[in-house]
C-alpha positions as CSV (number, residue, x, y, z in Angstrom):
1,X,6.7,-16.8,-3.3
2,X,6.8,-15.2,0.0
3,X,3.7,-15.2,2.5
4,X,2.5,-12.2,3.0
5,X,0.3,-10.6,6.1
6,X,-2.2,-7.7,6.0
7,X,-2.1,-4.9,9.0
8,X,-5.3,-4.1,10.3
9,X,-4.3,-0.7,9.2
10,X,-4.4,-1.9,5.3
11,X,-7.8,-3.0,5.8
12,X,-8.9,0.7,7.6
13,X,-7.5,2.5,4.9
14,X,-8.7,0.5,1.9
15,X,-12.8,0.5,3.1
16,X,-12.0,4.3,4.0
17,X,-11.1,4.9,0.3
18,X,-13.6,2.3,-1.0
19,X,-16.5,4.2,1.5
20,X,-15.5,7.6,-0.2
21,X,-15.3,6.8,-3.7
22,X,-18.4,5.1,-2.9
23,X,-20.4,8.4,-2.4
24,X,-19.2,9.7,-5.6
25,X,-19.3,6.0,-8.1
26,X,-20.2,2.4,-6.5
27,X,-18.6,1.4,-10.1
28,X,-15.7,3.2,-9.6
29,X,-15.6,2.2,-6.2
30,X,-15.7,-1.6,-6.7
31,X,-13.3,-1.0,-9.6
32,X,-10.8,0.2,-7.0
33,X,-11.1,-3.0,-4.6
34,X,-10.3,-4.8,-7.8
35,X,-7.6,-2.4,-8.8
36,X,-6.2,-3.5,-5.2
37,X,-6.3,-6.9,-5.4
38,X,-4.2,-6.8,-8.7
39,X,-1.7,-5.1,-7.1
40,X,-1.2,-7.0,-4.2
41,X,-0.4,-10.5,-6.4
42,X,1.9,-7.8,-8.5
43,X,4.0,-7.3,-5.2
44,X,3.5,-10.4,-4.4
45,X,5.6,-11.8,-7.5
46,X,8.0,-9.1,-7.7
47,X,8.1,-7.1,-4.4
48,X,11.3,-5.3,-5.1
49,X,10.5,-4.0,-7.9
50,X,9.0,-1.2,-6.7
51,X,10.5,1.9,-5.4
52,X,11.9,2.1,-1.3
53,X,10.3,5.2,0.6
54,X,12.6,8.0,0.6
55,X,12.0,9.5,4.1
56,X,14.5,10.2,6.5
57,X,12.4,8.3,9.4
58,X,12.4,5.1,7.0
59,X,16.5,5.0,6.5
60,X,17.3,1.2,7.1
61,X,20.0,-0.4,6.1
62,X,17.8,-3.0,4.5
63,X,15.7,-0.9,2.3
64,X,12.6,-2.6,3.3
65,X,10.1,-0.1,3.2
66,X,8.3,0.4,-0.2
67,X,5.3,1.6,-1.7
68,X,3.7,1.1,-5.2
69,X,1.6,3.3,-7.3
70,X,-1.6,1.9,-8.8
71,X,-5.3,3.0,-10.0
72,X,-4.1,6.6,-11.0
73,X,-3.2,8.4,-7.7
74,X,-2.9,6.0,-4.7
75,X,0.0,4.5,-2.8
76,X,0.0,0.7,-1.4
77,X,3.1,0.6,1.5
78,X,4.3,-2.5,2.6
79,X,7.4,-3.8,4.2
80,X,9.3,-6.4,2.8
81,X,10.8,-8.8,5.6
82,X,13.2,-11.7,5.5
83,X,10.7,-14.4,4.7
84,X,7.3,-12.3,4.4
85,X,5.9,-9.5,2.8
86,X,3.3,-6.9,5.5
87,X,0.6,-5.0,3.4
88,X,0.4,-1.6,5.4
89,X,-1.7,0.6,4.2
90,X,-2.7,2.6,1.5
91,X,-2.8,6.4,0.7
92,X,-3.5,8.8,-1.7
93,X,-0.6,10.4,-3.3
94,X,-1.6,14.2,-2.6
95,X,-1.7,13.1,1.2
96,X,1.3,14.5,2.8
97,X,4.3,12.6,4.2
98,X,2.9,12.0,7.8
99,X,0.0,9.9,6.8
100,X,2.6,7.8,5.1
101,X,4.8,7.9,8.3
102,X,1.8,6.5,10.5
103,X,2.3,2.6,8.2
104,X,5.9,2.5,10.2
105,X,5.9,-0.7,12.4
């Protein structure tokens, strides 16, 4: 298995979302941190599985850039380098392309 590293910008977005859903549901909110932490040891295991972002500013020959769908409408983007895999960040799916552009490192 590869290691893996978190950006400081996974960790913003993820108590952002938490903080919201929150407001609405504290048990739909702690249902999403777990709904997170599932998906991160299903990258983990099979990080190419998932679909490569299809935006002209993340064109690489490598194809590292990918994102994963997971608790009904959210987005976890990570980068998958030689040895390692970088947890991003994570967005909402109705969130236009530009939030997804700002995960670029």
């Amino acid at each position: 298995m590869r290691k893996f590293f978190f950006k400081d910008s996974f960790f913003d977005t993820i108590e952002e979302i938490y903080s919201y859903i929150k407001k609405e549901s504290p048990q739909n909110a702690n249902k999403f941190k777990s709904e997170v932490r599932k998906q991160i040891e299903k990258i983990q295991k099979t990080p190419n599985l998932y679909p490569v972002i299809d935006l002209e500013d993340f064109e690489n020959p490598e194809n590292k850039y990918h994102y994963s769908h997971f608790y009904k409408t959210f987005k976890m983007i990570y980068k998958i380098e030689f040895d390692s895999i970088v947890f991003l960040g994570v967005i909402h799916d109705k969130r236009d392309t530009k939030a997804m552009r700002s995960f670029k490192s």
